[in-house]
C-alpha positions in Angstrom: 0.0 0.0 0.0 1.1 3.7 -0.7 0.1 6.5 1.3 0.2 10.3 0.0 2.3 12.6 2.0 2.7 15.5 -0.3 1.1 17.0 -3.0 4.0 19.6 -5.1 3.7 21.4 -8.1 4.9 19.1 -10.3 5.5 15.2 -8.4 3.0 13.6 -5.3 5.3 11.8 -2.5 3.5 8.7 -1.3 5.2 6.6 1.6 5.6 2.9 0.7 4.9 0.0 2.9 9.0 -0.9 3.1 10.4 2.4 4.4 10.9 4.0 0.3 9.1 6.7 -1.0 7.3 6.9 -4.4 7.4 10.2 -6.7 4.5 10.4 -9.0 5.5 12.6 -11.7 2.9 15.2 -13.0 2.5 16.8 -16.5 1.9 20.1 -14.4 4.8 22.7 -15.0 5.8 26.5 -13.5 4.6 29.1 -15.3 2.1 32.0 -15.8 -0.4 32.9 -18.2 -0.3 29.5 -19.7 3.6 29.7 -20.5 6.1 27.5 -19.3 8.6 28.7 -16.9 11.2 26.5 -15.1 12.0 29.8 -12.9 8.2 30.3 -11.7 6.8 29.4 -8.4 3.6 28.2 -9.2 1.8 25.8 -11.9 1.2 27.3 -14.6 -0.5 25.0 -16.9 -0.4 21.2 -18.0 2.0 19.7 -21.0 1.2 16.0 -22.0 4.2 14.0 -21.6 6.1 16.2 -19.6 6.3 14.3 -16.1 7.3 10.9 -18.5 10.4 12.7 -19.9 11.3 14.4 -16.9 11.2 10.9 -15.4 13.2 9.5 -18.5 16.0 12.2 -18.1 15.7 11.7 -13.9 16.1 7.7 -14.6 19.1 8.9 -17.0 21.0 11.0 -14.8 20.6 9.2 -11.4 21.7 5.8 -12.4 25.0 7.3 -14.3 25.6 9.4 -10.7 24.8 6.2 -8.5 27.5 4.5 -11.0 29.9 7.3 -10.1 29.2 6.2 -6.8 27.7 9.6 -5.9 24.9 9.2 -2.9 21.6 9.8 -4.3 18.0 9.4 -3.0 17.2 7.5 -6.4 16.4 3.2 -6.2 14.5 2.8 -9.2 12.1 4.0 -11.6 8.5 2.4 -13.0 8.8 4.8 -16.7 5.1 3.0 -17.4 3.4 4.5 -14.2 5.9 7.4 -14.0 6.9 7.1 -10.9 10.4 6.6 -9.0 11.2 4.7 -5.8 13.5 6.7 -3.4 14.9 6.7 -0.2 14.2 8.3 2.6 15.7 11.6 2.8 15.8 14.9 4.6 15.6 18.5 3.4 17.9 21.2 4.6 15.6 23.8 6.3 12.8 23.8 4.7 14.2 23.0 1.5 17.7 24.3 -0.1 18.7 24.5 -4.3 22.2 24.6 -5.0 23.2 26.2 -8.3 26.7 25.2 -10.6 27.5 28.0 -12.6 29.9 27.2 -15.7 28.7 30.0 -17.3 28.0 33.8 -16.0 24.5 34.1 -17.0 20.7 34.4 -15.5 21.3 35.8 -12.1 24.8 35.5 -11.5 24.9 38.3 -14.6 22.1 40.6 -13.0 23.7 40.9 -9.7 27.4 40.6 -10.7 27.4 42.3 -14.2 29.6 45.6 -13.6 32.3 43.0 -12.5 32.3 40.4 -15.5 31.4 39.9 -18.8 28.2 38.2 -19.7 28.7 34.5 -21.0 32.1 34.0 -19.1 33.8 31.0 -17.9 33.0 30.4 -14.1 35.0 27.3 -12.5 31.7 25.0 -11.4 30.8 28.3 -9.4 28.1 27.3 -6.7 25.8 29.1 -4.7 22.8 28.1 -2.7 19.7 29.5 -2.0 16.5 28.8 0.2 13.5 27.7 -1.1 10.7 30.4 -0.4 8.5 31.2 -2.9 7.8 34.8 -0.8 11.0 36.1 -0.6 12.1 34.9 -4.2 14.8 32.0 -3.0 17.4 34.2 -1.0 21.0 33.2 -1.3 22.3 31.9 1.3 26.3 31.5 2.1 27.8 28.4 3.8 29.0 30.9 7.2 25.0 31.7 7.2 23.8 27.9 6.8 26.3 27.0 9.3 25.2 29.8 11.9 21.0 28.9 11.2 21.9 25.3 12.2 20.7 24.5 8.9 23.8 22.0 8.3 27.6 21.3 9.2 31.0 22.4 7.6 31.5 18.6 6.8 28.0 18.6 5.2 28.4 22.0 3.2 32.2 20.8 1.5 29.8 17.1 0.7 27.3 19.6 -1.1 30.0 21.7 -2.8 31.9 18.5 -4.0 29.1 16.4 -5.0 27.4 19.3 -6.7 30.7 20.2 -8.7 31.2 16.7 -9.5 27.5 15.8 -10.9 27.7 18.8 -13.4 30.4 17.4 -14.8 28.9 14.2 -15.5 25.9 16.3 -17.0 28.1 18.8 -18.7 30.3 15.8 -20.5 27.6 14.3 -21.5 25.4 17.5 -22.8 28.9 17.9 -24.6 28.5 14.4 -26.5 25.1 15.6 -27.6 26.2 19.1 -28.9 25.0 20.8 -26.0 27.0 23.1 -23.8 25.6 23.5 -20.0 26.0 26.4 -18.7 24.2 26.1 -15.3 22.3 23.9 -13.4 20.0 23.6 -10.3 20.0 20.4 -7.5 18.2 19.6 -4.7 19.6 18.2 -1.7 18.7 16.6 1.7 21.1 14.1 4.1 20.0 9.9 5.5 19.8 8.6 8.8 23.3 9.2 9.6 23.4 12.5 8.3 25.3 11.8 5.2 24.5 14.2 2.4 22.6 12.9 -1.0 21.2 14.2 -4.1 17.8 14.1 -4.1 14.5 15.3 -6.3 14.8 15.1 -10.0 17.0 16.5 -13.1 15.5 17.4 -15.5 15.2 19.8 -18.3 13.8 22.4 -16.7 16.3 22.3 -13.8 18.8 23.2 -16.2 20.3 25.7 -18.5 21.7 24.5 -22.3 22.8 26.5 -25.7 23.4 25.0 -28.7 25.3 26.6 -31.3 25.3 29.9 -28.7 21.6 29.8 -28.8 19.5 29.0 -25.9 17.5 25.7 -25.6 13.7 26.1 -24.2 13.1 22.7 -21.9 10.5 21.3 -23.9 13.0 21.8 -26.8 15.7 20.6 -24.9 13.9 17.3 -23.7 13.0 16.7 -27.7 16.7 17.4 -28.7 18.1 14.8 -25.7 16.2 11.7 -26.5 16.0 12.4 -30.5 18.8 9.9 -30.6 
């Protein structure tokens, strides 16, 4: 038997008989006005076929980081139901994004811009920020996440290394496709014992691709990644 526990934007949590979770993903996406936006904090409207390819490039991602021998959240995934079996994990506060920057764009341009050039090279550059839709995901810095009790040195140099490391394996492999990554968003939580995991989904939409210098939309980008 599965039990609901959360209902989110775009994924239901159900707790599983054996300890796992379930993630049920939706075809619900951010946006407003009926246009997709990965950025937006609320649903905006519904795509057919979105929560099975988010899933598909979730499955993708997860089982070439568990292979790294990264820790993730991610056991397995059911691609006909759209769901994905995880373990127990918990958030950081109330829920923490961390951001690898390879390329100074987005955000990093509007607040930094007098000092550097728009489209530079950053070195796996990572910031985090809290999740709250009110005040707009604040940044946080690891002194300040440290001082709020929110987690421990140790688990803050985990984050930054595991972070750093997984883009790579996304930005490699973006590279086979043609596809340059120039930034992209995690989620992260710790186990029993405190050790930190990946957790939550990667998808297109958590993610920021050019091709050819020219920005790829998420839907596009999802198209582009399993044309193969």
């Amino acid at each position: 038997m599965e039990k609901l526990v959360y209902t989110g934007k775009t994924k239901n949590v159900f707790e599983l008989d054996n300890g796992n979770y379930l993630l049920k993903f939706k075809d619900d996406v951010t946006g407003k006005d009926g246009v997709f936006d990965p950025g937006m904090n609320e649903v905006g409207l519904t795509i057919e076929g979105v929560g099975d390819v988010n899933l598909r490039m979730t499955t993708y991602y997860f089982e070439k980081i568990n292979a790294a021998g990264i820790r993730t959240h991610f056991i397995s995934s059911d691609l006909e139901n759209t769901t994905m079996e995880v373990k127990p994990a918990t958030v950081f506060g109330n829920g923490l994004e961390v951001i690898c920057r390879h390329k100074a764009v987005g955000s990093f341009y509007r607040r930094y811009g007098e000092y550097i050039e728009e489209g530079a090279d950053l070195p796996a550059y990572v910031e985090t920020t809290f999740k709250n839709d009110e005040k707009e995901d604040p940044l946080v810095t690891k002194d300040g996440l440290i001082v709020l009790g929110i987690m421990t040195d140790e688990q803050y140099e985990d984050l930054k290394k595991m972070t750093q490391e997984i883009t790579q394996i996304v930005a490699d492999d973006m590279l086979e496709k043609g596809l340059v990554l120039y930034d992209i968003k995690f989620e992260f939580g710790y186990d029993k014992d405190g050790k930190v995991m990946l957790i939550d989904e990667i998808a297109s939409g958590n993610m920021r691709v050019y091709k050819d210098g020219e920005y790829i939309e998420p839907l596009k980008l999802s198209e582009l990644f399993f044309a193969e």
